[in-house]
C-alpha positions in Angstrom: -13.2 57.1 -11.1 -11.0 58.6 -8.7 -7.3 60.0 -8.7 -5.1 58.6 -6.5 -1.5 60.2 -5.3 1.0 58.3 -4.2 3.6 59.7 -1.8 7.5 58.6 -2.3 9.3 58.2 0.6 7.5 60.6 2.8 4.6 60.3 5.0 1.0 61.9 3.4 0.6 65.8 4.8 -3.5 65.9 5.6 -4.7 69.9 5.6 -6.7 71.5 8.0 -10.1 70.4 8.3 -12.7 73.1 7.1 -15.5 73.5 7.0 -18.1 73.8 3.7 -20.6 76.8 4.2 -22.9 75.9 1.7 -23.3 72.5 2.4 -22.1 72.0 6.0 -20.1 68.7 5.1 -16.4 68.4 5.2 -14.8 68.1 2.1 -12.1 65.5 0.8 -9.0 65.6 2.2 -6.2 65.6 -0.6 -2.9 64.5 0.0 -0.1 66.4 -0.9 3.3 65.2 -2.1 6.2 65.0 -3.6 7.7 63.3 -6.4 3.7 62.0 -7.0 2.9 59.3 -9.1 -0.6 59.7 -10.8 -2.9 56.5 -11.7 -7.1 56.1 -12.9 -8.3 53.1 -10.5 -11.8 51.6 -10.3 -13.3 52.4 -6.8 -15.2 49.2 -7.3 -15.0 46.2 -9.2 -12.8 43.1 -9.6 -10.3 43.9 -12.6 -7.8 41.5 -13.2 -4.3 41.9 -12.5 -1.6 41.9 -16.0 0.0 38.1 -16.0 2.5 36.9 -18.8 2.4 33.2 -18.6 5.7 31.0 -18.7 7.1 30.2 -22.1 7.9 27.2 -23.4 11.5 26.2 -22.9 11.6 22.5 -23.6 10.3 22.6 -27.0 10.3 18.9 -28.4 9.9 17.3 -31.6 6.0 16.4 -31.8 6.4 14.7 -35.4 6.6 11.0 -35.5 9.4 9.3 -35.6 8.5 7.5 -38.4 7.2 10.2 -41.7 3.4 9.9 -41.8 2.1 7.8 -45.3 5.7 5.7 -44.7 5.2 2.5 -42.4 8.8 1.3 -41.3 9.8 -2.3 -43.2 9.0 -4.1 -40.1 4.9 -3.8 -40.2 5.0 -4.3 -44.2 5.7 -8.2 -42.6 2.7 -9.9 -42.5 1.7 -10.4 -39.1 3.1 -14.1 -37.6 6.3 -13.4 -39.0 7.9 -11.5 -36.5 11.1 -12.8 -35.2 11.1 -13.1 -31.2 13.8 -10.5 -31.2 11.7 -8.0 -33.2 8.7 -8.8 -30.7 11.2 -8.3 -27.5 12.6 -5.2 -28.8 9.3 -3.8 -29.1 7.8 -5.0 -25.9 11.1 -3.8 -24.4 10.4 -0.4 -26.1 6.6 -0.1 -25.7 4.6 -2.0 -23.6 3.8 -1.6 -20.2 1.9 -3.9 -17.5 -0.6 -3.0 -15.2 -1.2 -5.4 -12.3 2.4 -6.7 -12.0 5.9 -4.5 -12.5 7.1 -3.5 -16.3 10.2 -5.5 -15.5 7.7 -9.1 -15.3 6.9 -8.3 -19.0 11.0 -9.2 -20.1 10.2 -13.3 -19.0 6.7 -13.4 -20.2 6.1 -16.2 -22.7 6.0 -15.1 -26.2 2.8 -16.7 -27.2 1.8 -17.6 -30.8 -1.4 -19.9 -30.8 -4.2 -21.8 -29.0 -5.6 -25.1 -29.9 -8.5 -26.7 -27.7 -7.3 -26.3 -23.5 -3.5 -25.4 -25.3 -1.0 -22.4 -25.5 1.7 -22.9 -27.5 5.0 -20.3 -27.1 7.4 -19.1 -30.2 9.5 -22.0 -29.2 7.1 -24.2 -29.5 6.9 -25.5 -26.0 2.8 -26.4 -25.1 0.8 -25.1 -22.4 -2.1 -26.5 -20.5 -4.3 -23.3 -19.6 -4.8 -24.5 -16.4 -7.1 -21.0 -15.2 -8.6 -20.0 -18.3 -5.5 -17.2 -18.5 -7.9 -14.8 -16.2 -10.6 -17.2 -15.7 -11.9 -16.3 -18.8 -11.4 -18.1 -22.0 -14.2 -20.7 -20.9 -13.9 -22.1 -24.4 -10.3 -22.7 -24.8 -8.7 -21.5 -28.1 -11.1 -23.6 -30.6 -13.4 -20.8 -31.5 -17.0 -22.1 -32.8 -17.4 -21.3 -36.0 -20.8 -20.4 -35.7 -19.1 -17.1 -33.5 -16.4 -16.2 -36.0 -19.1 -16.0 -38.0 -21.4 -14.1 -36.9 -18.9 -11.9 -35.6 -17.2 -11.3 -39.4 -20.8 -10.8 -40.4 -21.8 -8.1 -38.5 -18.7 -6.3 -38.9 -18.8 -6.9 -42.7 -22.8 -5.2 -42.3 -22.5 -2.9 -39.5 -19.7 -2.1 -37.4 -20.6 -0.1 -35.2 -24.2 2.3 -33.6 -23.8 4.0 -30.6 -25.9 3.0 -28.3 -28.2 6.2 -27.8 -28.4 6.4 -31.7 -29.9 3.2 -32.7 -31.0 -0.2 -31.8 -29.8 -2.9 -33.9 -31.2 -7.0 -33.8 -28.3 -7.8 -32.5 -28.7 -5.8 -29.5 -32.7 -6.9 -29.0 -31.7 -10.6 -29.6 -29.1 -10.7 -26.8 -30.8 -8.9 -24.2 -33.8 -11.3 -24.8 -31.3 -14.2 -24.6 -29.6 -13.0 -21.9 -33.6 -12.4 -20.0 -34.9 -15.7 -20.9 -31.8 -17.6 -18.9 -31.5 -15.4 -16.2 -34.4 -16.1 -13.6 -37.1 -13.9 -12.3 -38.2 -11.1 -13.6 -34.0 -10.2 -14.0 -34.7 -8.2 -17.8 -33.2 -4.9 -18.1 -29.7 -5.0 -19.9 -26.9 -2.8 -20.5 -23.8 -3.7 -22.3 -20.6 -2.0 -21.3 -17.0 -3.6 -22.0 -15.6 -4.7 -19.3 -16.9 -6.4 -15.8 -14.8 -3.0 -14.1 -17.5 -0.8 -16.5 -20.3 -3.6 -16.2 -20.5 -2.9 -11.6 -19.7 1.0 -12.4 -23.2 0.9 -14.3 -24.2 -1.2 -11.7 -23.3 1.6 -8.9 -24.8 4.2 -10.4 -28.0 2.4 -11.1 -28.3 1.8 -7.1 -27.6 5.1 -6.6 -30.2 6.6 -8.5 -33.0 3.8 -8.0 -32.3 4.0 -4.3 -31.5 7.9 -4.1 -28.7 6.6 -1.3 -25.1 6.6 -1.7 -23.2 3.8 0.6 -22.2 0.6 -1.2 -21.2 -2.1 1.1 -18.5 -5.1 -0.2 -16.5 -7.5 1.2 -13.4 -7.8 1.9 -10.8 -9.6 0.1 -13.7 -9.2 -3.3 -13.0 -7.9 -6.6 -14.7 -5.6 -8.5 -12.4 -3.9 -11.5 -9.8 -1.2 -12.1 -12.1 2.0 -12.6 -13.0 4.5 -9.9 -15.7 3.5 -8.3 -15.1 -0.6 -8.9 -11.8 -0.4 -7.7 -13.1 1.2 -4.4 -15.4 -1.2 -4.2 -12.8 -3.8 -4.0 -11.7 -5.4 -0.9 -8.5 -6.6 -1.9 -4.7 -4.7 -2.3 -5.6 -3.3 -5.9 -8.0 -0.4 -4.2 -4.7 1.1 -2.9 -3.7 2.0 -5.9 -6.4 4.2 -6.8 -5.3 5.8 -2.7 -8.6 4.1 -1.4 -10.2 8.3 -0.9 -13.5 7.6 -2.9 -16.0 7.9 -0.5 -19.5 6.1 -0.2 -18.1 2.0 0.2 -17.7 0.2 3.6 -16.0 -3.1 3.7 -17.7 -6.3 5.4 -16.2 -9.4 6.5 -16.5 -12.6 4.1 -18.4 -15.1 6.3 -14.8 -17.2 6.0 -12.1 -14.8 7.4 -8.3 -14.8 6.8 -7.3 -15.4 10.0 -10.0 -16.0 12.3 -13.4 -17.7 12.7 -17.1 -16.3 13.9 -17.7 -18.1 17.0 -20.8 -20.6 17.1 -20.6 -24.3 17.9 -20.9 -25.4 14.5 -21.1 -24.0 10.7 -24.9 -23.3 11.2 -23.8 -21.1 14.1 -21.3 -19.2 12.7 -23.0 -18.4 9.6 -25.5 -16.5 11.8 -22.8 -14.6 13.5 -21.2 -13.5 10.1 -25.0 -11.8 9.6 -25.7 -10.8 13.2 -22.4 -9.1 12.3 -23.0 -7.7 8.4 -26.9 -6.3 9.9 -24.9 -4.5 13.0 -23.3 -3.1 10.7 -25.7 -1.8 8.0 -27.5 -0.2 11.3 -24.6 1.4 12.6 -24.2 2.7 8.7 -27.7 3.9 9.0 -30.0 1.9 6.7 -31.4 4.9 4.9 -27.7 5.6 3.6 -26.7 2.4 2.1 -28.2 1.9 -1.8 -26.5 -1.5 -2.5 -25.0 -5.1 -0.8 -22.5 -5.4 -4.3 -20.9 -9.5 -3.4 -19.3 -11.4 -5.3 -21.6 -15.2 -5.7 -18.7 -16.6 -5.3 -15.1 -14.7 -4.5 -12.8 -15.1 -7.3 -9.1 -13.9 -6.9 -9.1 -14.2 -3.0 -9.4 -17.6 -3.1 -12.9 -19.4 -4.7 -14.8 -18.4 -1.1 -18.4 -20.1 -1.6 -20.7 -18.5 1.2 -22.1 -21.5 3.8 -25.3 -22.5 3.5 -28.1 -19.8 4.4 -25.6 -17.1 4.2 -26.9 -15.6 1.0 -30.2 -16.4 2.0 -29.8 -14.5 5.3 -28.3 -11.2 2.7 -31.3 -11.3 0.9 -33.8 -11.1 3.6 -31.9 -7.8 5.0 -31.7 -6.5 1.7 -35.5 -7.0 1.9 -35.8 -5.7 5.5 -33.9 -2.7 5.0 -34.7 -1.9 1.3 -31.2 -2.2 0.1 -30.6 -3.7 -3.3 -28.6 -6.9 -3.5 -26.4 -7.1 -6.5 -24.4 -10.2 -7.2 -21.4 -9.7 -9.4 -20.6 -12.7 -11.3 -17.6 -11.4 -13.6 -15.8 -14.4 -12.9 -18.3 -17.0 -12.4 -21.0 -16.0 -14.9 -21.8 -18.6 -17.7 -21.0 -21.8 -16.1 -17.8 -21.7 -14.4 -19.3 -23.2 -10.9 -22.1 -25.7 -12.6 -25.1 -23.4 -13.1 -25.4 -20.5 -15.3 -24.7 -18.2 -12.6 -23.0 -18.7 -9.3 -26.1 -17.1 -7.3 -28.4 -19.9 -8.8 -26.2 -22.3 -5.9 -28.3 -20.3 -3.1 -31.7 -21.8 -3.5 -34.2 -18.7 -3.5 -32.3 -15.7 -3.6 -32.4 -13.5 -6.7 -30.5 -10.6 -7.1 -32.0 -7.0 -8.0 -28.7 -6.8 -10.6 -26.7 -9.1 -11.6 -23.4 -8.3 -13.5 -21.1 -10.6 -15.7 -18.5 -10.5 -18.1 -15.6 -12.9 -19.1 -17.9 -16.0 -19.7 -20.3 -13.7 -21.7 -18.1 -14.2 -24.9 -15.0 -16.6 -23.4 -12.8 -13.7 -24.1 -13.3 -14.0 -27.8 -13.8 -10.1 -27.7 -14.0 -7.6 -24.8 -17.9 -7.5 -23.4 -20.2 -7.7 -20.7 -23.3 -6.9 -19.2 -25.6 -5.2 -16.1 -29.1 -7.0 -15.6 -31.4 -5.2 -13.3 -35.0 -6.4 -12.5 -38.3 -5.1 -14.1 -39.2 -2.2 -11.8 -35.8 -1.1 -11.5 -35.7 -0.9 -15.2 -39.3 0.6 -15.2 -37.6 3.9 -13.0 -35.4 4.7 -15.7 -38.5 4.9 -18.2 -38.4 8.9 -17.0 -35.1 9.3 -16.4 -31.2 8.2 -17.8 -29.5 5.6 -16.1 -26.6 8.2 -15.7 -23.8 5.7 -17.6 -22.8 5.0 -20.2 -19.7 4.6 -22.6 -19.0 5.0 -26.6 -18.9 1.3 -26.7 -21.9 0.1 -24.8 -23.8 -2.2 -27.0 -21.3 -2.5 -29.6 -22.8 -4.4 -32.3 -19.9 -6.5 -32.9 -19.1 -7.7 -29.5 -22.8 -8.6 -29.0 -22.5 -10.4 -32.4 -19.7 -12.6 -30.3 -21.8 -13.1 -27.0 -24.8 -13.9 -28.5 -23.4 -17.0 -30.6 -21.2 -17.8 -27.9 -24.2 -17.8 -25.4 -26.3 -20.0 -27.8 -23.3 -22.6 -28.0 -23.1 -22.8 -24.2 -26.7 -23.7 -23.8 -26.8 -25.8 -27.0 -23.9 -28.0 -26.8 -24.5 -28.4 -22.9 -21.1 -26.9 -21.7 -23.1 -26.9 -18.0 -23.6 -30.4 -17.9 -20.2 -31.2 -18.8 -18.9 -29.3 -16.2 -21.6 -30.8 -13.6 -20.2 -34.3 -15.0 -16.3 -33.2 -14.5 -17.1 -31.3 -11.0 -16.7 -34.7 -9.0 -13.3 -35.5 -11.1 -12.1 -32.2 -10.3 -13.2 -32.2 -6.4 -11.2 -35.8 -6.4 -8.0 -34.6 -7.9 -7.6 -31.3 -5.9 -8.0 -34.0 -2.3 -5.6 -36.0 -4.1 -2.9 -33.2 -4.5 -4.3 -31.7 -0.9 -3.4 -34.9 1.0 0.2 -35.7 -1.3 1.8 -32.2 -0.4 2.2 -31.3 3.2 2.5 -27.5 1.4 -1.2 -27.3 0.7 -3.4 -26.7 3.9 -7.2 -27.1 2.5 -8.5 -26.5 -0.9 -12.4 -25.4 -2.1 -14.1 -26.7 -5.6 -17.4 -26.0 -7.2 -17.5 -26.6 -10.6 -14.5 -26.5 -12.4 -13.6 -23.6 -9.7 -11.0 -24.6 -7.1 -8.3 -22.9 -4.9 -5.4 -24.6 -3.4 -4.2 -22.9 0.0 -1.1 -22.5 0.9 0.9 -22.7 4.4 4.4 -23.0 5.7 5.3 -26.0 8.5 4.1 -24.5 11.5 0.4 -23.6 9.9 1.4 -19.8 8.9 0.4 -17.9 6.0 3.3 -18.2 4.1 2.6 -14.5 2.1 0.0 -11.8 1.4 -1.3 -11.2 -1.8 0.1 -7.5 -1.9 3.8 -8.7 -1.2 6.6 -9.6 -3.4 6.8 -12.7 -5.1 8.0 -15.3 -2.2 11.4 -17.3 -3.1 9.4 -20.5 -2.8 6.2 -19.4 -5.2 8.8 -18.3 -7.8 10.6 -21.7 -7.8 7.0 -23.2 -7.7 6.4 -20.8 -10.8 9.0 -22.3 -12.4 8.3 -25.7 -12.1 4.9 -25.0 -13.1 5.9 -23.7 -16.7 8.6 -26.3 -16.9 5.6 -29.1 -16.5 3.8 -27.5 -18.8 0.8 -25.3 -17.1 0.5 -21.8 -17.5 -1.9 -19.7 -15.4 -2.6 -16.9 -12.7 -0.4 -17.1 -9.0 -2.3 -15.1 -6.5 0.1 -16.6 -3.4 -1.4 -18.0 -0.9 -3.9 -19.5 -3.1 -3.3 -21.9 -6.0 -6.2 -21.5 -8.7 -7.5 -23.9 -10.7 -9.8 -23.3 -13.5 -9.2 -24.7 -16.5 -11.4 -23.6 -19.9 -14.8 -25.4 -19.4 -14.4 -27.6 -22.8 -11.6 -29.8 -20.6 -12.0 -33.5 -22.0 -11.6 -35.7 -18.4 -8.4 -36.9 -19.9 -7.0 -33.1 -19.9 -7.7 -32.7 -16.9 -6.3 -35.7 -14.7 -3.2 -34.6 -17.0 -3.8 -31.3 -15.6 -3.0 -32.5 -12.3 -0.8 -34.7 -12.6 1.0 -32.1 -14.0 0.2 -29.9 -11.1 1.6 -32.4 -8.5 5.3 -32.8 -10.2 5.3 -28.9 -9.6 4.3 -28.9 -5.9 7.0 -31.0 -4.7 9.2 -27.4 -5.6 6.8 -25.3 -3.1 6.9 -28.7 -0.8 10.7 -28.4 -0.5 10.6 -24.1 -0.9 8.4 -23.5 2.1 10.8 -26.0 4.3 8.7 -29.1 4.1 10.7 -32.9 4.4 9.4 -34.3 0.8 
């Protein structure tokens, strides 16, 4: 250490220099001063400098409102008796929304029970379900008993093993379910939550198979609320997360929003859309891209079924350029379309993953799950898949999928909905050519879209905008015939549970067209 002298007010006095006999250098010069302050610094080092943090200024109350070991009166009631004042007052109070505004949660139906394709509100008024709520609850609102029990059993026995603890039955019979109908050699399973978590594991694992990073998607597609699947997402919900993850490139669906690939006829035009999509995996540089992540069939923007050879043409670059294909089937997955899954429509291609979700237990309990094929499973024999959650695998939610799967397959839910498929086609060209409001529709399955368009052939809204003046008195007129269901303006879905008796659903529609004479007149049509 060294001492230092500061000078106040006055410049440092240096002496003369001199010089040292003895060992011929020239020795410090010392400033001197006056009015000196003294000090000990380090010559060298990185000390830290004193800081006194803020204090707290706001302090708060942190107890609970209500005194812990003392519910308040109203939860001593047993639940179902809530008045619809106490359950406004506490939505009021407490609940938020997350894909619309808080305000849209004040005229939300207070909803009490289900019975078969039914909802039935705290007034009592009934409810077709005419999209499965979110094109999920592919049983209606009759759950098989052979689920609620199973489900009450395993929860009775075990509750709950995390996933990298244990492996319960449950867990080994549905991933040998879940491999047995899935084609291929489609075996390894993961089971995460949600379909958002379900393509997260589904990134990651073509990440580290691949050692590449880019993930390409379409447009106008879907792919969940977390970080990565909501980057992945081609539609307005990956602005809220500020669209800045980087590693996704967008692609063009093969059917556009506002223009067409050129080509003489469909054939044509398909092979533009993949002249186009392999221009631009080159121009990405093929050694970058891990993953081709598609919905089979795009849900929300509007049930988009790729042409013929489309999907065919996706798999032979994914082949060409060692990419992996991965087909999410959130949406579609268990039998919405007609097959199992909505890939199975595109004769030859298999995915390297597959992802699904709502269908896996109709929305009896939050689940889904990430297939990958054998050698992609076989990589991970050395090393983790690097995702996972607290609830992946939970023994409960698989109890619900498996029985839910098994009733799918046994009571031929498939079939029925290959046998109501023509009805349904039928009814939405009925509605199509009665209402000078709808410009086209699309159907597979018990999958259809409605589109919209004003009189002179415009697209009367985006998805991203406010509520249009006509969609909300079309909304209206909707609930007051009796439907309930997603509005993604333009596009009018239609997906009612998969259990729909024919009856149902010609009542479905008819119900349907009373409420598009109010979008008929609200977009400016003569009706």
């Amino acid at each position: 250490f060294i001492e230092v002298s500061f000078v106040a007010n006055e410049s440092l006095r240096y002496p003369k220099k001199r010089r040292d006999k003895t060992s011929h250098t020239m020795p410090s010069a010392v400033p001197t001063i006056t009015n000196t302050v003294r000090r000990t610094v380090a010559a060298q080092g990185a000390k830290s400098w004193p800081h006194t943090g803020p204090a707290l200024t706001k302090v708060l109350d942190n107890q609970a409102a209500q005194p812990l070991r003392q519910l308040s009166p109203d939860h001593e009631q047993p639940m179902g008796t809530w008045s619809s004042e106490q359950i406004r007052d506490a939505t009021t109070n407490s609940v938020m929304l997350t894909w619309a505004p808080g305000k849209a949660r004040h005229g939300a139906p207070i909803l009490q029970r289900g019975e078969g394709v039914y909802l039935y509100d705290d007034q009592g008024k009934q409810y077709l379900d005419w999209t499965s709520q979110a094109v999920c609850s592919n049983l209606g609102y009759n759950v098989p008993e052979a689920v609620v029990d199973a489900t009450t059993r395993q929860m009775k026995e075990l509750s709950f093993v995390y996933g990298g603890l244990g492996i319960t039955e449950v867990r080994a019979r549905l991933s040998k379910l879940i491999s047995e109908i899935l084609p291929a050699d489609l075996q390894g399973m993961v089971f995460p939550s949600s379909g958002s978590e379900a393509n997260e594991a589904a990134i990651v694992m073509a990440r580290r198979f691949t050692g590449k990073h880019k993930v390409i998607n379409w447009y106008r597609s879907y792919h969940g609320g977390t970080a990565n699947s909501q980057q992945a997402t081609g539609d307005f919900r990956r602005w809220f997360g500020r669209d800045t993850i980087p590693g996704f490139v967008k692609a063009f669906h093969p059917f556009p929003l506002f223009w067409d690939f050129k080509g003489a006829d469909q054939e044509e035009r398909t092979q533009m859309a993949l002249n186009m999509l392999e221009e631009q995996i080159l121009n990405e540089g093929p050694d970058t891209v891990a993953l081709l992540q598609f919905e089979s069939v795009i849900g929300g923007g509007g049930v988009l079924v790729p042409p013929p050879g489309y999907m065919q043409g996706v798999r032979a670059m994914c082949d060409k350029y060692d990419i992996l294909l991965h087909c999410d089937e959130v949406m579609v997955g268990f039998g919405r379309t007609g097959e199992m899954f909505g890939f199975q429509h595109y004769e030859g291609v298999v995915p390297d993953i597959v992802t699904a979700a709502k269908g896996i237990t109709s929305a009896a309990l939050p689940m889904s799950m990430t297939a990958c094929r054998k050698h992609i499973m076989d990589a991970f024999e050395e090393m983790p898949l690097g995702w996972g959650s607290t609830y992946q695998a939970h023994p409960v939610a698989m109890a619900c999928a498996y029985e839910n799967v098994k009733y799918l397959i046994k009571n031929d839910i498939i079939g029925h909905v290959q046998r109501l498929a023509p009805i349904m086609e039928s009814e939405m060209k009925r509605l199509s050519e009665n209402h000078p409001s709808i410009k086209q529709y699309r159907s597979i399955g018990l999958f259809g879209c409605f589109d919209a368009h004003t009189p002179d052939g415009a697209n009367p809204q985006l998805q991203h905008t406010a509520l249009d003046k006509a969609f909300v008195e079309y909304k209206t007129a909707y609930s007051e015939n009796g439907l309930i269901g997603l509005l993604r303006p333009p596009h009018l879905h239609v997906a009612p549970p998969l259990v729909i008796t024919e009856e149902e659903l010609l009542d479905g529609f008819d119900r349907q067209d009373r409420a598009l004479y109010a979008l008929d007149q609200g977009l400016g049509f003569d009706v």
